[in-house]
C-alpha positions in Angstrom: 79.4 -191.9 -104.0 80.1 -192.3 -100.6 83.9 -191.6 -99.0 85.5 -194.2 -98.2 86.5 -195.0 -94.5 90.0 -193.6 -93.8 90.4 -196.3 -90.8 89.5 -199.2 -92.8 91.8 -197.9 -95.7 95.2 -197.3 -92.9 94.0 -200.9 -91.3 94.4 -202.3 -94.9 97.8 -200.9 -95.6 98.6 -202.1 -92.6 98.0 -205.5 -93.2 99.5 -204.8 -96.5 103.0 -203.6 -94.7 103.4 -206.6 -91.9 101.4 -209.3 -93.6 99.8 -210.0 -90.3 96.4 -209.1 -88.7 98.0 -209.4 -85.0 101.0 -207.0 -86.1 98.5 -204.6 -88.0 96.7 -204.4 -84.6 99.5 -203.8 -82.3 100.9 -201.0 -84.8 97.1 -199.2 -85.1 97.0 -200.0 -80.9 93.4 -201.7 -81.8 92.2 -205.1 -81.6 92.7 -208.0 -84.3 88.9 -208.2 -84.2 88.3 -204.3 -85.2 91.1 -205.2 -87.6 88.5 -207.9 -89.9 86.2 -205.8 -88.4 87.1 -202.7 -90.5 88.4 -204.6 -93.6 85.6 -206.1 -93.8 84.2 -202.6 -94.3 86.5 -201.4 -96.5 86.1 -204.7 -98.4 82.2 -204.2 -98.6 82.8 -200.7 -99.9 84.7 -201.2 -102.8 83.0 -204.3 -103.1 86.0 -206.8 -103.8 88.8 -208.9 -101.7 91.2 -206.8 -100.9 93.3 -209.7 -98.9 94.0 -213.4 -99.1 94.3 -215.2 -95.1 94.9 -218.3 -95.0 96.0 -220.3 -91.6 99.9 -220.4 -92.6 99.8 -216.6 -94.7 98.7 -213.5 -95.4 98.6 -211.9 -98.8 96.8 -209.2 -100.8 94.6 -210.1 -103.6 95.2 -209.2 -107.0 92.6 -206.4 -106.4 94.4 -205.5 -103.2 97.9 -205.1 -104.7 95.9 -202.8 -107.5 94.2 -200.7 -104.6 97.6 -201.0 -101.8 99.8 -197.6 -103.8 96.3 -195.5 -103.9 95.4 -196.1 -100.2 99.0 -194.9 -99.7 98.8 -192.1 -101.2 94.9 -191.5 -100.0 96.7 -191.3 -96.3 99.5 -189.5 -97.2 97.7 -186.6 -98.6 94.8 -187.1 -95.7 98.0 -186.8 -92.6 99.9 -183.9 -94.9 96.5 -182.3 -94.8 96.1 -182.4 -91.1 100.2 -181.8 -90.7 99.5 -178.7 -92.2 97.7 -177.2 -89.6 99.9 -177.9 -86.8 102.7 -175.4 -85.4 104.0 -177.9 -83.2 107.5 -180.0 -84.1 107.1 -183.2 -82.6 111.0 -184.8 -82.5 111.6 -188.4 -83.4 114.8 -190.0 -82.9 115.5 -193.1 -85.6 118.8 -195.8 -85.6 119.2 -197.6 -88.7 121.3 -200.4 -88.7 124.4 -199.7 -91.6 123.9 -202.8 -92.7 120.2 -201.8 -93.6 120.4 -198.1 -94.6 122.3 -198.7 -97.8 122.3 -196.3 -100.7 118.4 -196.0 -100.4 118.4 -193.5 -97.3 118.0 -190.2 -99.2 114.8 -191.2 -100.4 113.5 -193.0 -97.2 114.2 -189.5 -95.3 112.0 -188.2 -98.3 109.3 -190.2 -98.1 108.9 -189.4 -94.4 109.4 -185.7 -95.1 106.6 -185.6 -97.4 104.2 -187.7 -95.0 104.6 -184.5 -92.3 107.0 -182.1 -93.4 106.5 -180.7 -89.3 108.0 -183.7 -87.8 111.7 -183.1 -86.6 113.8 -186.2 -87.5 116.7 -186.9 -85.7 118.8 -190.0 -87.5 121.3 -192.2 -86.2 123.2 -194.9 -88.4 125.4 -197.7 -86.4 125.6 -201.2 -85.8 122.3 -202.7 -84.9 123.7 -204.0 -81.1 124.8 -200.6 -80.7 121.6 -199.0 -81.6 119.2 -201.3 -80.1 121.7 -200.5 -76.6 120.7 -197.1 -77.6 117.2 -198.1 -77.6 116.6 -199.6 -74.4 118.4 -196.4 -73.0 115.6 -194.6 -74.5 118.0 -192.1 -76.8 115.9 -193.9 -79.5 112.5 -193.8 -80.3 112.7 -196.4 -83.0 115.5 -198.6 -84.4 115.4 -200.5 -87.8 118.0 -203.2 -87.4 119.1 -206.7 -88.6 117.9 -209.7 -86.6 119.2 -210.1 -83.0 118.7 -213.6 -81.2 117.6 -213.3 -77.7 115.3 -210.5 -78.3 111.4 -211.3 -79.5 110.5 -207.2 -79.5 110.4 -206.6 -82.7 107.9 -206.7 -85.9 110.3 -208.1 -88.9 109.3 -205.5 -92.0 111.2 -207.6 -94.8 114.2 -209.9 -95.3 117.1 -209.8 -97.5 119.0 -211.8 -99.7 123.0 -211.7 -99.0 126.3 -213.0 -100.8 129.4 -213.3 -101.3 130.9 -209.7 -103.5 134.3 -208.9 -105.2 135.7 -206.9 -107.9 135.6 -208.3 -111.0 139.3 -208.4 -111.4 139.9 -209.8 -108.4 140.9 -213.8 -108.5 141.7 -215.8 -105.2 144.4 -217.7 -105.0 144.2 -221.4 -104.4 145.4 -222.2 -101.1 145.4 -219.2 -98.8 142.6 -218.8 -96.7 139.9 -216.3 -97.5 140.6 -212.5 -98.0 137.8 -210.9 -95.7 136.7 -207.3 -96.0 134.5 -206.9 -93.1 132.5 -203.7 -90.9 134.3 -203.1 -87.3 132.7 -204.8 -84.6 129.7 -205.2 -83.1 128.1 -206.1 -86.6 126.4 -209.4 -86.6 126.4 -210.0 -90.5 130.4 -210.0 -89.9 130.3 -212.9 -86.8 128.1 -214.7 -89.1 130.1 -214.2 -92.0 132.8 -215.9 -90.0 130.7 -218.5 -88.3 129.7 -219.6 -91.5 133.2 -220.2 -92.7 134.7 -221.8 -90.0 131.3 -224.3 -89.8 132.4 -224.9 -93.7 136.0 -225.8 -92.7 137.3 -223.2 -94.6 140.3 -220.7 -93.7 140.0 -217.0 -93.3 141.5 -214.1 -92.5 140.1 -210.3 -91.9 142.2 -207.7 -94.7 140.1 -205.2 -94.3 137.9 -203.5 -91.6 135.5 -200.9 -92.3 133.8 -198.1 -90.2 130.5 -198.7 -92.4 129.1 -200.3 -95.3 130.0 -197.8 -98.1 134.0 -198.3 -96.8 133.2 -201.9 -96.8 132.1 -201.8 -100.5 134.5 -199.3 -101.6 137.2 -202.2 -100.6 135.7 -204.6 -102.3 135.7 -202.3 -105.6 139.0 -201.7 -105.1 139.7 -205.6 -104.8 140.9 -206.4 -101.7 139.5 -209.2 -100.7 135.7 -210.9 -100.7 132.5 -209.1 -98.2 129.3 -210.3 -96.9 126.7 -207.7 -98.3 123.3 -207.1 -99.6 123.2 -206.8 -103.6 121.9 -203.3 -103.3 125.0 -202.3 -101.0 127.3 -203.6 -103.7 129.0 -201.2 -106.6 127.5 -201.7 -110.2 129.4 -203.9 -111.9 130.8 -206.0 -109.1 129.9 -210.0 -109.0 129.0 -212.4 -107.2 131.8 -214.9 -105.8 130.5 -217.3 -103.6 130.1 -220.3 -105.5 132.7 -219.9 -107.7 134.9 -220.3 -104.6 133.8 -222.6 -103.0 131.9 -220.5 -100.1 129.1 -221.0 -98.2 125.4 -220.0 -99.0 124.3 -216.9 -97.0 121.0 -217.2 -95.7 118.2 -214.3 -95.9 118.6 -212.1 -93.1 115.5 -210.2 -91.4 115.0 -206.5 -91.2 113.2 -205.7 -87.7 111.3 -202.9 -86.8 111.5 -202.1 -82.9 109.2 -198.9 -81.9 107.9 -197.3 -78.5 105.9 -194.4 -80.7 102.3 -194.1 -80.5 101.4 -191.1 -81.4 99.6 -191.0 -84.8 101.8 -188.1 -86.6 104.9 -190.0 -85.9 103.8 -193.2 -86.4 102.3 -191.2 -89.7 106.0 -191.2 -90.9 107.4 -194.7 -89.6 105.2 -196.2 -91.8 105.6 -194.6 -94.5 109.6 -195.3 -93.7 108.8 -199.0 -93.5 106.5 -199.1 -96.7 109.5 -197.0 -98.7 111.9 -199.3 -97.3 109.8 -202.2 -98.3 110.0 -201.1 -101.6 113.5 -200.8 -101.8 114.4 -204.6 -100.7 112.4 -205.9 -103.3 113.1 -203.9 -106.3 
């Protein structure tokens, strides 16, 4: 039987990662023509569809999302291999928004680790104007951040559902304006937080303000007031307010990926960092 081609099988997870031919290009540094070109390939040698393009999407087949974890892990073991043989530490300097690391982290520093266990990783956690600053000083090699208007950079990796959190013995009190438990500032989920509230007519007033999400959610625990946050930031156990008060919908806030690597080894690991991360947001 023959191999199969391990540059058709990374332009497929590729696709699989950004759901775009024109982003799976600019990631591999090829063209969206050798893109088809070598999915094509892949898709003759396994002899199925591996993706679904239509003119508004891009989606994996049901074959595709069968093949997707093994061409993962085909890659994986093919870039540990080669890893392997290299005495040279190449450095890569991350920023992940706090907003975006969440309680997940351990295992996305994992996942890179085991794509080359030679790669020194250097990671920063901040607020995503801070970082992307950072990033345009070139202290950063890559940032994963939340959404910032003005800049059109980036690749967006996912998006995430956010609400309105507080302990379940906490009750507000009808009348006084809205008990916030916020992240210091610069953090844009906290000025939209606010925006949204004051679009909604409603008043507010900061109670609480955290140096990082896990202070932010340990307030809320210990029922302070009500916080913006991702359901996978938020304590076991601890609800879901918003309508019951009376606030505002949240809408789904992008993830985006902004990168000046090219160099296969660490680009290796960022994608395995984005796939793991992936993960997370939808389980």
């Amino acid at each position: 039987m023959d191999p199969l081609p391990l540059d058709a099988v990374r332009a497929f997870v590729a696709i699989a990662d950004l759901s775009s031919f024109t982003r799976a290009a600019e990631a591999l540094g090829i063209t969206q023509a050798a893109v088809s070109l070598k999915l094509k390939r892949l898709e003759e040698r396994l002899d199925c569809r591996l993706v679904e393009r239509t003119p508004r999407r891009v989606q994996l087949s049901a074959r595709g999302e069968a093949f997707v974890d093994h061409a993962r892990a085909l890659l994986e073991a093919h870039d540990r291999a080669l890893a392997a043989w290299s005495t040279q530490r190449q450095r890569i300097a991350i920023g992940i928004s706090d907003h975006v690391a969440g309680p997940e982290l351990p295992g996305l520093i994992a996942r890179m680790n085991a794509q080359d266990p030679h790669l020194l990783m250097e990671i920063r956690i901040g607020s995503s104007a801070d970082l992307l600053r950072s990033f345009d000083r070139r202290e950063l090699d890559t940032v994963l951040v939340r959404f910032e208007a003005g800049r059109d950079d980036g690749t967006r990796i996912a998006e995430e559902r956010f609400g309105w959190f507080a302990a379940s013995h906490w009750q507000h009190r009808a009348g006084e304006p809205v008990p916030l438990v916020t992240m210091a500032e610069p953090c844009g989920v906290r000025a939209l937080a606010g925006r949204l509230l004051d679009e909604a007519g409603l008043d507010w007033r900061e109670v609480f303000v955290g140096g990082g999400v896990a202070t932010v959610a340990a307030a809320v625990l210990a029922g302070v007031g009500v916080a913006a946050l991702s359901p996978r930031m938020v304590p076991l156990g601890v609800p879901e307010v918003g309508r019951r008060i009376g606030l505002p919908d949240l809408p789904r806030l992008p993830v985006m990926l902004h990168t000046r690597l090219v160099d296969p080894r660490p680009r290796a690991a960022l994608g395995a960092l984005s796939a793991a991360f992936r993960a997370a947001v939808r389980s």
